[in-house]
N, C-alpha and C positions, 0 to 999 in steps of 0.2 A: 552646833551639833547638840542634838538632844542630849540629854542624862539618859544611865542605863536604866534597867527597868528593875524594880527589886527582886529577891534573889531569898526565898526560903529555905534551901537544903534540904525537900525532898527529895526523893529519888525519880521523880516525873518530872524536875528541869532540868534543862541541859545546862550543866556548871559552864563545857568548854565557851558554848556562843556567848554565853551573860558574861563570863571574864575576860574573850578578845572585847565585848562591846568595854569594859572596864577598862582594859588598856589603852583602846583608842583614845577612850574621852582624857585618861592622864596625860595623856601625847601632849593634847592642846594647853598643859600647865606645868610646862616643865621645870619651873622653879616652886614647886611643891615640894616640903619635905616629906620626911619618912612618917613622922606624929600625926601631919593634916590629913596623909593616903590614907593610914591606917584609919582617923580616925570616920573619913569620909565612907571608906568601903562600908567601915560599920552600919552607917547610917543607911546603907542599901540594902542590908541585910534585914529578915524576917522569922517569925519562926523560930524552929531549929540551930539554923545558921547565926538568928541573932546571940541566943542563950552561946553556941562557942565562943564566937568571938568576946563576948562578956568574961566569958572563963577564963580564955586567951589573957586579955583585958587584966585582971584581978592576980593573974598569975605573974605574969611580966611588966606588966602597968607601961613605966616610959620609959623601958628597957629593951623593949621591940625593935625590931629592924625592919624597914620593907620587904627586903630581900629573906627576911627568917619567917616574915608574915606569907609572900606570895605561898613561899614553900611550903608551909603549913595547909593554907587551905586550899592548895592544890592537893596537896595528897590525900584532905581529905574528903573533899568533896565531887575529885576528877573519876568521871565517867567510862570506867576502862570499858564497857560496852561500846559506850559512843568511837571512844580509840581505834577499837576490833574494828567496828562498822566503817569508820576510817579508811583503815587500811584497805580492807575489802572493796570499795571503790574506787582507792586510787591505783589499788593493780587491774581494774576492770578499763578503768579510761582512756582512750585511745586517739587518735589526734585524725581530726575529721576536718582536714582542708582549709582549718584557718590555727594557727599558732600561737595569736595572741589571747582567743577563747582557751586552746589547751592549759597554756601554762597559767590563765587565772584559774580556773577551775583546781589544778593540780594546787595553788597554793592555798587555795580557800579547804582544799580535803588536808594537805599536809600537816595545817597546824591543828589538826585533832589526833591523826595520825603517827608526825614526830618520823617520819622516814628521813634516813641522813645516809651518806658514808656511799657502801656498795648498794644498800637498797634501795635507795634510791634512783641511781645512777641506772638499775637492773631495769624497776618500773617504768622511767623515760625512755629509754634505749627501745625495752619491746614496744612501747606506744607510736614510735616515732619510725612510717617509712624509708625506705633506703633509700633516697632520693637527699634526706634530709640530715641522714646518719654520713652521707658519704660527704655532703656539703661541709657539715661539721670537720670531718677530716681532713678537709684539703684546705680549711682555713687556718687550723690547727695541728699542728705535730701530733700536739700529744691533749689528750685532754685533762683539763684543768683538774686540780686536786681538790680546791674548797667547792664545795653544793652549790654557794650562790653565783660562781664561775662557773662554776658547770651547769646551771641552767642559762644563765643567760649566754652562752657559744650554741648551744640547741639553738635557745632564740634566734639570735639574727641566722643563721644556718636556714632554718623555718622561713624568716622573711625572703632570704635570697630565693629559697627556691617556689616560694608562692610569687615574686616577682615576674622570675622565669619564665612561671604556667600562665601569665596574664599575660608576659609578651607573645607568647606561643600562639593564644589561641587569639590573639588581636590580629595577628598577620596569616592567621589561619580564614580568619573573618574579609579581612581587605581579599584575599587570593578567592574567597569562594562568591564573593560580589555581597550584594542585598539579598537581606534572608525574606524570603517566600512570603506574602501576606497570609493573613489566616484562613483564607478558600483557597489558599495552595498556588496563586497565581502570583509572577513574581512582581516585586513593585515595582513603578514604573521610574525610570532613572528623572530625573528632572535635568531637559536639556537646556544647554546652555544660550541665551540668546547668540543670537546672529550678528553681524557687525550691524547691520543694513537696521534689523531689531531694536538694536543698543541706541541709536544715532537718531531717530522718529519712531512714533508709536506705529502701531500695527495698523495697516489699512481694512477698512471692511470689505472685505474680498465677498460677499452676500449679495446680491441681485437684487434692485430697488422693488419694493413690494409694488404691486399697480393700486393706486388710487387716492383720490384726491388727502392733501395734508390737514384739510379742516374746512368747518363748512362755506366760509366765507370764500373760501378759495373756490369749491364747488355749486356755490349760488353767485358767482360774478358772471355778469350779463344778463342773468334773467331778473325782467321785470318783477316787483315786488307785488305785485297784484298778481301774478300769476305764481307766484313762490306761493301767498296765500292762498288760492285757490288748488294748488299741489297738496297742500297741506291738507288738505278737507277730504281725498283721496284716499280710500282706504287700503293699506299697506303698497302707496303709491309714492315714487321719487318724486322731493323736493324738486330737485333740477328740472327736469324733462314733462313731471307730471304721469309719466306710466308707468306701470308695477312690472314682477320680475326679477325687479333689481336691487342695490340701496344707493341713496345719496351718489355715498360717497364711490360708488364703484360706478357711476353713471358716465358712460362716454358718449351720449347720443349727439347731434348735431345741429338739432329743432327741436323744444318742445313742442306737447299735444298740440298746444295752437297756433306752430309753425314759427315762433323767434328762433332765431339762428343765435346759438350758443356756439363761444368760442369749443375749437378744439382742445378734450382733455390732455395732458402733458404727453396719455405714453401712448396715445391715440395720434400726437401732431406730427412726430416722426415717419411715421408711415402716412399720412394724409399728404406731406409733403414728396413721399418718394414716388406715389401714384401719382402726383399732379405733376413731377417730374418726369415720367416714365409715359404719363399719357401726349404730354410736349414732344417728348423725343419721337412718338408711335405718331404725332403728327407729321413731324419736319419730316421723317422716312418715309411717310406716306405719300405726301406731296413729291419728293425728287423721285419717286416711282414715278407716281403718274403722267408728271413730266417727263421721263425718259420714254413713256410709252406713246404717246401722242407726238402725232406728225407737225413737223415745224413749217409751218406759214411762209408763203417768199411775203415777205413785208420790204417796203422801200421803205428811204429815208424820205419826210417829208419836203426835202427841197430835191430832192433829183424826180419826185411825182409832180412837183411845181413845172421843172422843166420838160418833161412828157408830156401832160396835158397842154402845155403850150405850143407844143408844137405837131401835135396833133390837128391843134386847132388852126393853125397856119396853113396845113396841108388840105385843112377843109375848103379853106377861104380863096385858096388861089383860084384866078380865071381860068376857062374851060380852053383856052390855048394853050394854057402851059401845059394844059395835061396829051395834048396831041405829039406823037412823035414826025408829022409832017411838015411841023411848024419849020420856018428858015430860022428863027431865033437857037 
């Protein structure tokens, strides 16, 4: 902790701050006696203020007491303006939603001011809404007689009922949902994955784009003399050799000079369903035309063996047996 600041007794320093700052710094030296305070403060002194104390000094030498010293030059150097002004603020102060700022505030004005007893008890009481006054009362019968018990029952009174207004308005928060983003549209809740979600990642549910993955996938089959001669082509497809198009988006079937390039990927599927479908538009076409057309009497080749055989037998017999006068 620093040292105070020096102290000349005119009437433009404030005596009361330069002396809490004096008592603070003695706090931290409490086996100090009365001769080393007395003889310390001197040394802080300037001015004015140094000449009394010298007087002091010369008059009572090592007869002094701390306690006949404080008194001394409080009475003569204390600021009854500053006191007045004191006062005057601390009946102005009023308790603005947090308790623990109040009651510093009230102890940094009091010790200029010196409010004790009923006056004091007057100026917290009006500063303090009924919320906080009633709290006080139902912690307490009766309130406390000493000032430093009677501020701190205000106190915790103050914290209960600032705890209160936090829980209040947190389950005031939870019931009215997410508050509003700034263009007034509300935010968007964040939902919870799905079991199906939780368990594998999310499939690309998206429609494969049409066209080749890379060129090498899009120049297999075609001759390399002819990819060269593509190339020489003015805004003309590597693949195929014609313009139009690019590359990669080429589905032809032949380039310019008629090589048959395989079918592209989202080209084969349906290449396949019409080669399928022109199959089926055949076999239907054929059992038409077969049910239309008149059926043949066709023999077995062995029962035409036996016709024609005996066809020919009946040519061959002698010209008696065909007589029916014959006696045979």
């Amino acid at each position: 902790m620093e040292s105070p600041d020096k102290f000349d007794g005119k009437s433009t320093t404030s005596f009361n701050q330069w002396w809490e700052a004096v008592t603070m710094f003695l706090g931290f030296y409490p086996d100090t006696n009365d001769r080393q305070k007395i003889a310390w403060v001197g040394m802080l002194l300037t001015d004015t203020a140094k000449a009394w104390h010298l007087n002091r000094y010369r008059e009572l030498n090592d007869t002094d007491t701390w306690v006949n010293y404080v008194a001394a030059i409080r009475a003569e150097y204390r600021n009854e303006r500053e006191a007045a002004d004191a006062q005057l603020k601390l009946g102005q102060l009023k308790y603005q939603g947090s308790i623990r700022t109040y009651m510093t505030e009230f102890q940094a004005l009091n010790n200029f001011a010196r409010a004790t007893g009923e006056g004091l008890r007057e100026k917290v009481d009006l500063a303090m809404p009924e919320s906080i006054l009633d709290m006080r009362f139902n912690q307490n019968e009766e309130d406390p007689i000493d000032d430093e018990d009677f501020l701190q029952a205000t106190y915790r009174a103050g914290v209960q009922v600032e705890k209160k207004k936090a829980l209040r308005a947190a389950k005031e928060a939870m019931r009215a949902g997410p508050a509003p983003a700034k263009d007034g549209r509300k935010r968007e809740e964040k939902r919870p994955p799905r079991q199906e979600e939780a368990r594998e990642p999310r499939r690309n549910k998206t429609r494969p784009q049409k066209g080749w993955g890379h060129i090498g996938a899009a120049l297999k089959g075609v001759p390399q003399n002819e990819v060269d001669g593509h190339k020489k082509v003015q805004d003309g497809c590597w693949r195929c050799g014609r313009t139009g198009h690019r590359t990669f988006d080429c589905f032809s079937f032949q380039t310019a000079q008629g090589t048959t390039l395989p079918p592209a990927p989202w080209k084969a599927s349906a290449v396949r369903g019409e080669q399928a479908q022109t199959r089926i538009s055949a076999i239907g076409e054929g059992k038409r035309k077969q049910a239309e057309e008149p059926e043949e009497e066709t023999r077995p080749a062995a029962k035409q063996q036996k016709v024609a055989a005996v066809e020919e037998m009946t040519t061959d017999l002698p010209l008696w047996a065909e007589s029916e006068d014959s006696d045979f």
